[in-house]
Structure formats: structure tokens, C-alpha cells
matplotlib code that plots the C-alpha trace (Angstrom):
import matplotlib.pyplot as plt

x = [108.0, 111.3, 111.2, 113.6, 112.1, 108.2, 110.0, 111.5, 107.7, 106.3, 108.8, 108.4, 104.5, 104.6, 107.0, 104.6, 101.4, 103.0, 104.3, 102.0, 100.3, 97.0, 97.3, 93.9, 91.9, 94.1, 92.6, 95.4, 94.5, 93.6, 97.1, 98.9, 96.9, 97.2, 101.2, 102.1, 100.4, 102.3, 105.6, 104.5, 107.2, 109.8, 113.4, 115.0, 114.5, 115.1, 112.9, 110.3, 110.7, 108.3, 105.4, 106.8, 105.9, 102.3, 102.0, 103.5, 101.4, 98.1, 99.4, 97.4, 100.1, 102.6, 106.0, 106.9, 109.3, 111.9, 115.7, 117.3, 120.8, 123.8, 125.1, 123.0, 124.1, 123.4, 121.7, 119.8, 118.7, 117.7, 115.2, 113.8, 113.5, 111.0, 108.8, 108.1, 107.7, 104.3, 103.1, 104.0, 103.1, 99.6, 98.6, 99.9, 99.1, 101.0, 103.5, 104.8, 108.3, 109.5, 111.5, 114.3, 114.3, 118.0, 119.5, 122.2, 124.3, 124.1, 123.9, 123.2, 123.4, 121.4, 118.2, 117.6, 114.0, 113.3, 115.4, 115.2, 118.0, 117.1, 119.8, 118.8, 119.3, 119.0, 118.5, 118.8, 117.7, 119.7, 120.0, 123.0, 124.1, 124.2, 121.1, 123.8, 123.1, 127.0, 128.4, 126.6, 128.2, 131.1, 128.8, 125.8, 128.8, 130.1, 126.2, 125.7, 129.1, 128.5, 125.1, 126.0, 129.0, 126.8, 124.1, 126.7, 128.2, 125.2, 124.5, 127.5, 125.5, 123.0, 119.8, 116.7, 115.1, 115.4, 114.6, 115.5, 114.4, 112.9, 111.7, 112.6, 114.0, 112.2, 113.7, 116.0, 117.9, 116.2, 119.6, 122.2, 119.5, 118.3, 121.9, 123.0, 119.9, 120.3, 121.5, 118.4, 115.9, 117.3, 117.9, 115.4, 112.5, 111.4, 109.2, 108.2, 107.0, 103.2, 103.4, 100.0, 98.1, 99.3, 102.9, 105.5, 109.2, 110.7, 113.5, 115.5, 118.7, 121.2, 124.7, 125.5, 123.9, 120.0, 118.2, 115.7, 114.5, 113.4, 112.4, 114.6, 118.1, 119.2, 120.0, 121.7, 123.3, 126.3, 127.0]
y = [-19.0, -20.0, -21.5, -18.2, -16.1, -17.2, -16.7, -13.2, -12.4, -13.7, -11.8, -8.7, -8.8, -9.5, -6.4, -4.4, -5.8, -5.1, -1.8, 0.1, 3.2, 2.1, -1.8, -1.9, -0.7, -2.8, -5.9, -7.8, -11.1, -9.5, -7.4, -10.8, -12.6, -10.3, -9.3, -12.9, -13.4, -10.6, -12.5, -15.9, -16.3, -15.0, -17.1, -14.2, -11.9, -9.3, -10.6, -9.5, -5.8, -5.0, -7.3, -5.3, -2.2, -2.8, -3.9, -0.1, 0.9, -0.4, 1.0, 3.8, 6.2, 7.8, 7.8, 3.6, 3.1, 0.3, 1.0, -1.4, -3.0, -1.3, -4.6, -4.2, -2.7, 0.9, -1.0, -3.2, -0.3, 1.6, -1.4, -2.1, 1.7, 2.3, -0.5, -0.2, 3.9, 2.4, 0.8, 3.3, 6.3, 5.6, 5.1, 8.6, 11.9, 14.3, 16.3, 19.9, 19.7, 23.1, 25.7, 25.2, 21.7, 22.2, 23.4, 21.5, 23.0, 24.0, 27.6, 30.6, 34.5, 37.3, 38.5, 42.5, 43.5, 46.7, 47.1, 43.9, 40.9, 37.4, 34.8, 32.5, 28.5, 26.4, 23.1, 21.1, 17.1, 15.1, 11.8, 9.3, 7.7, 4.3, 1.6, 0.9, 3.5, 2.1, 3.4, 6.9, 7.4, 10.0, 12.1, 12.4, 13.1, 16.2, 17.2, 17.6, 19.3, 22.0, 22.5, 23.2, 25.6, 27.2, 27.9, 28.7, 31.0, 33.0, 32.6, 34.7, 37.4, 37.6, 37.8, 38.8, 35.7, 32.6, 31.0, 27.7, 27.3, 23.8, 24.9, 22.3, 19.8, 16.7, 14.6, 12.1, 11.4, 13.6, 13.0, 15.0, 17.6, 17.3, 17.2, 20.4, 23.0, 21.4, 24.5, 25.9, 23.1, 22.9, 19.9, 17.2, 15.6, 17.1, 14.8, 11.4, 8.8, 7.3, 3.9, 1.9, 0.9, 4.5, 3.9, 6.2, 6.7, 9.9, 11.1, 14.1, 16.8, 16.5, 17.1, 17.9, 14.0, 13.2, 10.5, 8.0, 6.0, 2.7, -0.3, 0.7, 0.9, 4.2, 5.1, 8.5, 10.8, 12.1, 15.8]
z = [-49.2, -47.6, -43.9, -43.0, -45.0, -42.9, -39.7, -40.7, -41.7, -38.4, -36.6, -38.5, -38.1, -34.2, -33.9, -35.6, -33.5, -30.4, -30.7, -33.5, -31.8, -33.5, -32.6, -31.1, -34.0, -36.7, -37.8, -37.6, -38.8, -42.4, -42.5, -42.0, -44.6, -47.0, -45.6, -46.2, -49.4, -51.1, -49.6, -50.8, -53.4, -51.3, -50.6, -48.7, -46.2, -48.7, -50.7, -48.0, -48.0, -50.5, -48.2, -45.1, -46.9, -47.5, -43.7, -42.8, -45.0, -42.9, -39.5, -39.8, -39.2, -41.6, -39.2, -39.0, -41.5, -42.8, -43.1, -46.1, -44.2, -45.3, -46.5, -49.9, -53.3, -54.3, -57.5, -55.4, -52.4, -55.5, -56.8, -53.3, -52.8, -55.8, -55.1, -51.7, -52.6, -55.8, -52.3, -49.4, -51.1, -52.2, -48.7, -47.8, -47.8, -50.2, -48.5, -49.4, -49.7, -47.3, -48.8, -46.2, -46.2, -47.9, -44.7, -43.9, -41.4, -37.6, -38.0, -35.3, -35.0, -33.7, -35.0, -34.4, -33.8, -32.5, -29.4, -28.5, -29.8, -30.2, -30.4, -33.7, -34.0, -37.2, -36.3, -39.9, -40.0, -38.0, -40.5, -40.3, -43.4, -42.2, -41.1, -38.4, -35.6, -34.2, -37.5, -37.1, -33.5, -34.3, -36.5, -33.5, -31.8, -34.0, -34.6, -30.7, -30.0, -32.7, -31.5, -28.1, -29.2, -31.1, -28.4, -26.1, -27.5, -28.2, -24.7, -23.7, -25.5, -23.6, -26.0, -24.8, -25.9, -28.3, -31.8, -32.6, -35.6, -37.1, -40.2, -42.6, -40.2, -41.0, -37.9, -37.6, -34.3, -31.5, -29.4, -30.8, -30.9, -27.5, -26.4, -28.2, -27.0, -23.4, -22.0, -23.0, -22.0, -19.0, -17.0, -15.7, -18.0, -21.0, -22.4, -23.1, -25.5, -25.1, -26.2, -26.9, -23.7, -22.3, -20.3, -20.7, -21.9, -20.0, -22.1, -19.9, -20.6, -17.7, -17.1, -21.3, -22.4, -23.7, -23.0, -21.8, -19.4, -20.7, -18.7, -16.0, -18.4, -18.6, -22.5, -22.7, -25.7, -24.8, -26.4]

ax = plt.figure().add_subplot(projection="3d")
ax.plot(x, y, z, "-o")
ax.set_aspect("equal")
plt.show()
């Protein structure tokens, strides 16, 4: 293995020992033995990804992922892809694919039942196309905006009550989602993140942005 390419792996590893949710029953010492021994021929950091995947892949947990940089092929994204997925996937749980996991597009209206009216939300996946959160600013940005036009606008209709509907909607950036049902939430904390050894990330709604509080710096979404 390359001097840079050990570092990247020592980096990666620590990363992952610091902040998995399951860090305390991980043996940790095994995972980077056997982590570094399937990277021991590598020169590059890309030539690492396929070692990183088999250490996500003893985390325990099925959410911890690695994004490829946007600075690689298609061809080469394509070759990485399919051999971290022989790793990855063993290790996981088969998923049923939902039937509505095609939505693509912020949708609402108003559902009749009896004599009573409930205003509809379809809240799709919220994925940008680039590794590069930066690059994915203007569409969170448009995701958000429509959201909250949507949900307004419904709420000049005064429903009786409210769906917001996630079926299909595998994730992605809570922010622009948050954001865009605000006016619903309501404002203040919502929520919050439990990292291991039990302290907490607050995220909030107020005044039309989402965010968090981490460490004392204020991150915020704005819709």
C-alpha cells in the first residue's frame, strides 16, 4: 500500500470509530486488520473504496454509506459501483423495492372522505446529483420552495386535516423537506440526532429555514 493511500485508510477508519452508532460493540481492531488487508495492494485513494466498503459493511447498521467524488468517470463509478455492491449487499437485508418509489415530483391536492377534506402531500426522495453538497445548492433550493408553495396553498383551503405522504421516499437531504412542511411542523425543535455516548443534535423549523444546532454553529436550510 501507498504512504497516501495508508493515511487515507487510517483516516477513513478513525472517522468511522468515532462516529458509528454501534462503536462500542465493534471490535475494532479486527475490522482494521482485515479493512487494511483487503487495501494492501492499493496506490490510490480510489483504489481504497472497495476496502472502505467491507468496513461499512461491519458497522452493524445499514444507513453509513460512501459517495464516489464527482471527479471520476461514469466508466470508472460504474466499476467501483459493482464491486463494493458483491461486498455491501451480502451483509444486508433484502429490501422490497415500494411501488411508489417512482415518484418524482412534489405533488399535492385534496383527498375527499366522507364530509371531511384532507389536504394531500407527496414528498418524493430528496437526492442531489452531485457528491458535492455546494453543487446541489440551487436544486434544495427549488425542492424547498415548491414544497412550501405547495403546502401553502393547500393551507388557504382550509382542510380538515393533513397527509404528507412518504411512501416511497427513501431519504436523501432532510432540509429541503423540513423546510418545505415548516408551516406545518411549526416552529421551534422538532427533533434531534443521538449520536454514540448519548448527546444530541437539535435540528428545528423557524422563520421559513431548517436546521441544526451542532457544537454551538448554527447550520440552517434556507426554503
Amino acid at each position: 500500500m501507498s504512504p497516501s493511500a495508508r493515511a487515507y485508510m487510517n483516516e477513513v477508519l478513525a472517522l468511522m470509530q468515532k462516529g458509528a452508532l454501534h462503536r462500542d460493540s465493534i471490535d475494532w481492531a479486527r475490522v482494521r486488520r482485515e479493512t487494511l488487508a483487503r487495501a494492501a495492494n492499493a496506490k490510490t485513494t480510489t483504489d481504497t473504496y472497495p476496502a472502505i466498503a467491507y468496513a461499512l459493511s461491519q458497522l452493524q447498521e445499514h444507513h453509513s454509506s460512501l459517495e464516489l467524488p464527482d471527479n471520476l468517470s461514469a466508466e470508472q463509478k460504474k466499476t467501483i459501483t459493482a464491486e463494493m455492491k458483491t461486498i455491501l449487499l451480502p451483509a444486508r437485508p433484502p429490501m422490497g423495492r415500494s411501488p411508489f418509489a417512482t415518484r418524482k415530483e412534489i405533488e399535492g391536492h385534496i383527498d375527499h372522505v366522507d364530509e371531511m377534506r384532507f389536504a394531500h402531500v407527496i414528498l418524493p426522495i430528496c437526492v442531489g446529483q452531485y457528491t458535492d453538497e455546494q453543487k446541489n445548492a440551487a436544486y434544495y433550493q427549488l425542492y424547498a420552495d415548491k414544497l412550501h408553495r405547495v403546502v401553502a396553498d393547500l393551507q388557504t383551503q382550509k382542510p380538515d386535516g393533513w397527509i404528507i405522504d412518504l411512501r416511497g421516499n427513501l431519504g436523501g437531504n432532510m432540509w429541503p423537506m423540513l423546510a418545505g412542511v415548516g408551516l406545518l411542523a411549526g416552529e421551534g425543535d422538532l427533533g434531534s440526532f443521538e449520536s454514540p455516548g448519548g448527546n444530541n443534535q437539535f435540528w428545528y423549523y423557524q422563520d421559513g429555514k431548517a436546521g441544526s444546532l451542532d457544537q454551538g454553529r448554527l447550520r440552517s436550510r434556507r426554503r
